[in-house]
C-alpha positions as CSV (number, residue, x, y, z in Angstrom):
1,X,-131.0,-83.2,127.8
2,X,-133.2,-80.2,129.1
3,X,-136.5,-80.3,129.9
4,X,-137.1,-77.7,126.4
5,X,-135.9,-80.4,124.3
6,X,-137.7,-82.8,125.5
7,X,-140.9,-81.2,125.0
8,X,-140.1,-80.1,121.6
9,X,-139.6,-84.0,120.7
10,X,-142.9,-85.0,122.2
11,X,-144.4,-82.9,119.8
12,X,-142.6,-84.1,117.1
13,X,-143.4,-87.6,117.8
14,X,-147.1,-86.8,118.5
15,X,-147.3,-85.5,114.7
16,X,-145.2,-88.1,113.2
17,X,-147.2,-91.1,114.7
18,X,-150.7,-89.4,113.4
19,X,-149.5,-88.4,109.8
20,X,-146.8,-91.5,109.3
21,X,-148.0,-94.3,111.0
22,X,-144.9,-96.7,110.6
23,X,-143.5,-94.3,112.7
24,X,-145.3,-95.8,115.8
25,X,-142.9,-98.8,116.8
26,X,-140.1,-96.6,116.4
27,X,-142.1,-93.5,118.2
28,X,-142.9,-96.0,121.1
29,X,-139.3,-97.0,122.1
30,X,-138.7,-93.6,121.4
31,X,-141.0,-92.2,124.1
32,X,-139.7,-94.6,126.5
33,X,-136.5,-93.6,126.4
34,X,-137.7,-89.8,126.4
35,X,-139.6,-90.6,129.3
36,X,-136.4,-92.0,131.4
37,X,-134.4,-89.4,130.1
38,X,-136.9,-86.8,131.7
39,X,-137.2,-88.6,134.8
40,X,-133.7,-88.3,135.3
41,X,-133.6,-84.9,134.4
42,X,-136.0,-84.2,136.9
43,X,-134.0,-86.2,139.5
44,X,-131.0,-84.7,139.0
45,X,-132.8,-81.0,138.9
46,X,-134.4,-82.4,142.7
47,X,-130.9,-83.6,144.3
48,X,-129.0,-80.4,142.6
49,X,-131.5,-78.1,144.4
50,X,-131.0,-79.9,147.8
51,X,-127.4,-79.9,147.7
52,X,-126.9,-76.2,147.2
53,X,-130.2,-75.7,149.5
54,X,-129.2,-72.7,152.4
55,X,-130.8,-70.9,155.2
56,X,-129.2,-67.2,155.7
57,X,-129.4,-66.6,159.8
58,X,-128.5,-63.2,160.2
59,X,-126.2,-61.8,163.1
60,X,-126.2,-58.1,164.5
61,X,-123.9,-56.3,166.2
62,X,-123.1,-52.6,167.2
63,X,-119.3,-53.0,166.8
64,X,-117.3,-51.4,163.9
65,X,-115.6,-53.1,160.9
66,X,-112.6,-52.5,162.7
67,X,-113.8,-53.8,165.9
68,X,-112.7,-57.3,167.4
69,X,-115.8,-58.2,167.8
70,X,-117.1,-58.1,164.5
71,X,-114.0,-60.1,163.7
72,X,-115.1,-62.8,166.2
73,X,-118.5,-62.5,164.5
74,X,-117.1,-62.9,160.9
75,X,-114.8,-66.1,162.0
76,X,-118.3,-67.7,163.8
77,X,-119.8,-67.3,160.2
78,X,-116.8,-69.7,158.6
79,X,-117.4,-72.1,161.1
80,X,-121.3,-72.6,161.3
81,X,-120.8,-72.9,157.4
82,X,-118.2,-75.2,157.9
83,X,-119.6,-77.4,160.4
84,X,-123.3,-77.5,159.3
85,X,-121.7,-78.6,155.9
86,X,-123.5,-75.2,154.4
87,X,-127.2,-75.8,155.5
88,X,-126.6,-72.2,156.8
89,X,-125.2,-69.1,156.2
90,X,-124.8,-66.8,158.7
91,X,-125.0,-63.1,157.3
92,X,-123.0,-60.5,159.8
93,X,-124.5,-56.8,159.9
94,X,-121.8,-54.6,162.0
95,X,-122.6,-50.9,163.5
96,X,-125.7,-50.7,164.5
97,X,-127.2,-51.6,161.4
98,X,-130.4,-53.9,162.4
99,X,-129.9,-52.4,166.1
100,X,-128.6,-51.2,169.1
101,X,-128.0,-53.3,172.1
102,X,-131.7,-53.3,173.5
103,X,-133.7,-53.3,170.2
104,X,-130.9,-56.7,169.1
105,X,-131.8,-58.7,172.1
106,X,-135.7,-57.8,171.8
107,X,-135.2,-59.0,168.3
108,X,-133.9,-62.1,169.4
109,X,-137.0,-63.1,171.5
110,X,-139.2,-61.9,168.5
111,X,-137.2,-64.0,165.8
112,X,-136.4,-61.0,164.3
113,X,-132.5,-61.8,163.8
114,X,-131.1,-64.8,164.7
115,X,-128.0,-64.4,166.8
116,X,-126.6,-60.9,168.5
117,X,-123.3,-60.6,170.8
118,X,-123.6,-57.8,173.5
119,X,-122.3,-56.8,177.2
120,X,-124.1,-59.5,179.7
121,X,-125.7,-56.4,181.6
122,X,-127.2,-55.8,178.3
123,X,-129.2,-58.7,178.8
124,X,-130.3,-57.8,182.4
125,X,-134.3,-56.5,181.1
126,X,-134.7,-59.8,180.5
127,X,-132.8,-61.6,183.0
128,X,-132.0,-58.9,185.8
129,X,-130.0,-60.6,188.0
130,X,-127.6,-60.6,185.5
131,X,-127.1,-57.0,186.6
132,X,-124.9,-57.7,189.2
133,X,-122.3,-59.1,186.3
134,X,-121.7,-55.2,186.4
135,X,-120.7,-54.6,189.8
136,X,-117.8,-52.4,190.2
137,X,-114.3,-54.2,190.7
138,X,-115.0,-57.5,191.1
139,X,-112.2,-59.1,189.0
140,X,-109.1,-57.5,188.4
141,X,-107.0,-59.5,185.4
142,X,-108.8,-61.1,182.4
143,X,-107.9,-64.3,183.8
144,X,-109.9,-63.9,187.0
145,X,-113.0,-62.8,184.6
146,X,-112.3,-65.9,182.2
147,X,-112.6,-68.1,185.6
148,X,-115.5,-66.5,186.9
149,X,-117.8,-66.8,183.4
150,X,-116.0,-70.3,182.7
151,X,-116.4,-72.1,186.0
152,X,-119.3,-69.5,188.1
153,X,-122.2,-71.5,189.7
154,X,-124.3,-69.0,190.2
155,X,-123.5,-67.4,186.4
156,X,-124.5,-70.9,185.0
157,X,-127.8,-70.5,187.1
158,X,-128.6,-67.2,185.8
159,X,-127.4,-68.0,182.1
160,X,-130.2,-70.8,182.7
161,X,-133.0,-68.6,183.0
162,X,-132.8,-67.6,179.0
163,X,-134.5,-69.6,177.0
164,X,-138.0,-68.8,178.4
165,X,-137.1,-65.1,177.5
166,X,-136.7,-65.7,173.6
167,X,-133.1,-66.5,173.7
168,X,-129.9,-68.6,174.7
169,X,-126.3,-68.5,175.4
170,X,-123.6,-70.3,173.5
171,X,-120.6,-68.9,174.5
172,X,-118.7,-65.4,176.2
173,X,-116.4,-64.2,174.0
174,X,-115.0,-60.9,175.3
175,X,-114.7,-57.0,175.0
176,X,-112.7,-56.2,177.9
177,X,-112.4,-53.9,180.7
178,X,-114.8,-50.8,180.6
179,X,-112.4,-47.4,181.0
180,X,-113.5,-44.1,180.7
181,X,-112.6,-41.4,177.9
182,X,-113.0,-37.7,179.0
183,X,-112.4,-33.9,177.0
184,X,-110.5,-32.7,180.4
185,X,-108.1,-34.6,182.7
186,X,-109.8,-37.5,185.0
187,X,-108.2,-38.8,188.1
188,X,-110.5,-39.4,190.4
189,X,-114.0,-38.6,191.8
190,X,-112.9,-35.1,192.7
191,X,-112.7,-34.6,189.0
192,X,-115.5,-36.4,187.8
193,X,-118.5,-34.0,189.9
194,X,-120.3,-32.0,187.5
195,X,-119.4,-33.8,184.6
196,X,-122.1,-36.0,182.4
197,X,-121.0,-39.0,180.7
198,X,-122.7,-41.3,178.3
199,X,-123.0,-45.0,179.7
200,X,-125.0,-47.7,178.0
201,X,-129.0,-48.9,179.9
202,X,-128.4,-50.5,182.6
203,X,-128.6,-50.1,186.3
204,X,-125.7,-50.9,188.2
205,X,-123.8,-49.2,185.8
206,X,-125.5,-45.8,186.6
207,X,-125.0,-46.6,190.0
208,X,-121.7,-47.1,189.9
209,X,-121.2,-43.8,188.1
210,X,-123.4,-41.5,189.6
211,X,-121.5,-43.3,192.9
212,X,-118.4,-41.4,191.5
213,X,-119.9,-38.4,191.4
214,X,-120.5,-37.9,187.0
215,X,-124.1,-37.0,185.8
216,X,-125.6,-39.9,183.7
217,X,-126.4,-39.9,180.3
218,X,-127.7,-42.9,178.6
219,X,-127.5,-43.0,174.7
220,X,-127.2,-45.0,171.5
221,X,-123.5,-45.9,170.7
222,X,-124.0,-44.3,167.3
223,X,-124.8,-41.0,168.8
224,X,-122.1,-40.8,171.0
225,X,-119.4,-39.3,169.1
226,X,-121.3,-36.4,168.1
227,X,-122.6,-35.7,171.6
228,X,-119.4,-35.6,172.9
229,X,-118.1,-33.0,169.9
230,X,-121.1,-30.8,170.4
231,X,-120.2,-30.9,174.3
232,X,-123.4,-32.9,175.3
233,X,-121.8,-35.3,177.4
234,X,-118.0,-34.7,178.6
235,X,-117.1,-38.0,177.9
236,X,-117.9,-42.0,178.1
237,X,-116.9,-45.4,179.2
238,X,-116.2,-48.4,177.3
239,X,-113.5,-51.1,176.9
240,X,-110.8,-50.1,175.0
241,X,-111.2,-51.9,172.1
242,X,-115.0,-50.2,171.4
243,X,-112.7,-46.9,172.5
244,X,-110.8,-47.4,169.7
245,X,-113.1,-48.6,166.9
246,X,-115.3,-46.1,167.1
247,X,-112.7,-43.2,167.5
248,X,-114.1,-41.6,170.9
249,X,-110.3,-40.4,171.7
250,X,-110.8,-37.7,169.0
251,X,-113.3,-36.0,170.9
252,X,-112.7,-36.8,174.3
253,X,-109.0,-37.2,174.2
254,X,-108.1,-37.8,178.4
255,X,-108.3,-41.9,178.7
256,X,-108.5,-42.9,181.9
257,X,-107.8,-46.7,182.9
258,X,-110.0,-46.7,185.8
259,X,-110.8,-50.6,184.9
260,X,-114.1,-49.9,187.2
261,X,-116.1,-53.1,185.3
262,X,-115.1,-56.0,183.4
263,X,-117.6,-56.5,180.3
264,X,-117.3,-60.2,178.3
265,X,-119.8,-59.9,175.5
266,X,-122.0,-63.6,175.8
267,X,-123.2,-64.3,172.3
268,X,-127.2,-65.5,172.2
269,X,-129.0,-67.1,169.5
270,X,-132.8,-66.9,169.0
271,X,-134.6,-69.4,170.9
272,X,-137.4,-69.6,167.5
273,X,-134.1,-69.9,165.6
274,X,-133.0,-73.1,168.2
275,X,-136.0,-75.0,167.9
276,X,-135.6,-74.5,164.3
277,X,-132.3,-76.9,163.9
278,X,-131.4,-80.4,164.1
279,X,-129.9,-81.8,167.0
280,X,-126.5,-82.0,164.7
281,X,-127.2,-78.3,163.3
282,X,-127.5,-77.2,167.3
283,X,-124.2,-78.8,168.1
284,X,-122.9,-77.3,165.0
285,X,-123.6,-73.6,166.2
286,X,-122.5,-74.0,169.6
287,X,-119.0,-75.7,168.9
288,X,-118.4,-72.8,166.5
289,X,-119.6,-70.0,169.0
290,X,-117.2,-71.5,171.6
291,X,-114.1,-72.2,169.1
292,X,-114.9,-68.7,168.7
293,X,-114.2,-67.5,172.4
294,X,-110.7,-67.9,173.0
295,X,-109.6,-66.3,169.5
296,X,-112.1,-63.0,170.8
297,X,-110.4,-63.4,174.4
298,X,-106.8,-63.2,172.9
299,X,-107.3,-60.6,170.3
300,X,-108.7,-58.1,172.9
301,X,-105.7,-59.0,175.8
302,X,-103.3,-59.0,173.4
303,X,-104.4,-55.8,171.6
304,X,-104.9,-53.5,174.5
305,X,-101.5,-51.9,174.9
306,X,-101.2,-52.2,171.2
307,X,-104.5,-50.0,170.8
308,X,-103.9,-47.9,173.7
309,X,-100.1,-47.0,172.2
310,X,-101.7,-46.3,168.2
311,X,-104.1,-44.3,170.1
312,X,-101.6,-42.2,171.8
313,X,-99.3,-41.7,168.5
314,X,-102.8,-40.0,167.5
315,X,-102.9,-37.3,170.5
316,X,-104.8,-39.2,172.9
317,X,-103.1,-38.9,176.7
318,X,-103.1,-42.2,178.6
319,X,-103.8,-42.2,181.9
320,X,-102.3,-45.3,183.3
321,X,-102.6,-44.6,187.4
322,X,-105.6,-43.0,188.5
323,X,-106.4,-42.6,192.1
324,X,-107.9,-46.2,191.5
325,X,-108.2,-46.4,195.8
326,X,-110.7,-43.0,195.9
327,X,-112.7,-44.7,192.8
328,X,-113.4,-48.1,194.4
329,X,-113.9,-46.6,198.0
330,X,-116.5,-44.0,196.1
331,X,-118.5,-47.2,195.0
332,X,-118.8,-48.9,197.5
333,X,-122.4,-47.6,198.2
334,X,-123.1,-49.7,195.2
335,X,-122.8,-52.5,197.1
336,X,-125.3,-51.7,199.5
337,X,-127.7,-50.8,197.2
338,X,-127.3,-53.7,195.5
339,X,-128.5,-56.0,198.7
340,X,-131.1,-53.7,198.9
341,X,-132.8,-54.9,195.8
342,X,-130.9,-58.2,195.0
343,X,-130.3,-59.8,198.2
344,X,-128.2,-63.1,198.4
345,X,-127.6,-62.8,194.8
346,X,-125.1,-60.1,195.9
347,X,-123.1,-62.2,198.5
348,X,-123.2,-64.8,195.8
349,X,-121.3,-63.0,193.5
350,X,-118.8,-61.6,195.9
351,X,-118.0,-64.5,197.6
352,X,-117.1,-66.6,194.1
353,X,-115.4,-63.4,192.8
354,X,-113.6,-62.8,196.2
355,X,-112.0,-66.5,196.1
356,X,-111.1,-66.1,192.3
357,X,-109.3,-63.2,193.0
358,X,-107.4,-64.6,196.3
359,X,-106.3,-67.7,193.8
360,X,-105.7,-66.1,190.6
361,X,-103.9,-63.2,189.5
């Protein structure tokens, strides 16, 4: 019975009872009954409202449709539905749409949007120790990088620091190996003076490419494309997978696997948006973002080569052996300039990255 009819009788019996009075013994069962009826209605109206009761968190991203992250991103969304039994809903908004990199992570600590998933020096403004993440050529194989993020002391110190700064870390999924995508042939330092190229804000990254001798530009991902076809930069650097996605090797068709950085992507939630969650809810969203991380890990390992040969069939030239000896010996001023300004930090990272690589291959 709907709460209409049940209105529309009240009236009825109202008029019957002062017109007709031997209505009233009959009216009187009849408004008890009415009067259950509509306080199950209203019950059932409560509990069917709770049950279908449901928070939309939204999550941004600079990736493409296409990219591997926003597929990591889409299959974290199933599973925070899943697991907090569909209390929330977590709405993905791909390509720049809310954000780039820095304006995302600001949004974070602001409770703008409530997760984002971004290259850890991304995150150095706010924690800038986590700069030396970038340093040039420590790891060499995605399973010396998995090792160093999984296992790292001095990472887990550094991820620590977070939560004061609006945010936290649930898990690293991954984006691969930066390389570098130029209009004219690259193969080493010699051929990289006098040339700009677009990197993403953050320090040791300039460092390490003004170290090799390009010009530094620093733009929005979105405006990189055009820059390159309207000869602003002469190329940029990236993992293959963001290569790929957003279609640089049309414009800047020479890519070079310099491998100079390896760049996971650590996905953050809000800190407001923590706070907000049961205990259950917060275990919820955690086990999902790191269920997450080995399905992003695999997709970009195993798709490399696959990208890198669809890319080719497509005109791009593939430049598998670089000098790759005159790039890391043109860094390694980096280095020093890194003690300079970070100190033990430095030594810290080395030292765990130099025993992963002497154990791992």
């Amino acid at each position: 019975m709907s709460l209409a009819s049940v209105s529309w009788w009240r009236v009825f019996l109202h008029l019957a009872v002062r017109y007709y009075p031997p209505y009233s013994n009959l009216v009187q069962k009849e408004s008890n009954m009415l009067l259950r009826n509509l306080v199950t209605a209203v019950g059932l109206a409560v509990i069917a409202a709770s049950a279908h009761a449901q928070t939309v968190l939204k999550f941004s991203h600079t990736d493409q449709q296409q990219g591997a992250r926003h597929a990591a991103a889409n299959e974290f969304a199933k599973k925070v539905e899943q697991y907090t039994q569909g209390r929330y809903k977590v709405q993905v908004f791909c390509c720049s749409q809310l954000g780039n990199d820095p304006k995302n992570i600001e949004q974070l600590g602001l409770g703008g949007i409530d997760f984002t998933v971004s290259a850890t020096g991304s995150y150095a403004p706010h924690i800038p120790s986590l700069n030396l993440t970038m340093l040039p050529f420590i790891v060499d194989s995605y399973a010396q990088g998995w090792k160093f993020y999984d296992e790292s002391p001095w990472l887990k110190e550094q991820f620590a620091k977070a939560p004061p700064k609006g945010f936290r870390f649930l898990a690293t999924w991954e984006a691969g190996f930066r390389n570098m995508t130029t209009k004219d042939p690259l193969n080493g330092p010699d051929d990289a003076k006098g040339k700009k190229l677009r990197t993403f804000p953050n320090e040791m990254m300039r460092w390490t490419l003004e170290a090799m001798g390009f010009g530094v530009q620093i733009m929005p991902l979105p405006e990189v494309y055009l820059a390159i076809s309207q000869g602003a930069v002469a190329g940029q650097e990236n993992p293959i997978d963001t290569i790929f996605s957003n279609k640089f090797y049309e414009v800047a068709p020479h890519v070079t696997l310099t491998n100079h950085v390896y760049s996971p992507i650590p996905v953050a939630i809000s800190e407001k948006t923590w706070q907000k969650l049961s205990p259950a809810d917060q275990q919820a969203v955690v086990k999902a973002a790191q269920e997450v991380a080995p399905m992003a890990r695999n997709l970009i390992r195993d798709n490399d080569e696959k990208v890198l040969a669809e890319m080719a069939t497509k005109g791009a030239k593939i430049n598998r052996k670089p000098n790759s000896e005159a790039f890391r010996k043109s860094v390694e001023s980096v280095y020093v300039k890194a003690r300079e300004k970070y100190g033990a930090d430095v030594d810290a990272v080395l030292k765990e990255t130099a025993a992963i690589r002497a154990t791992v291959k």
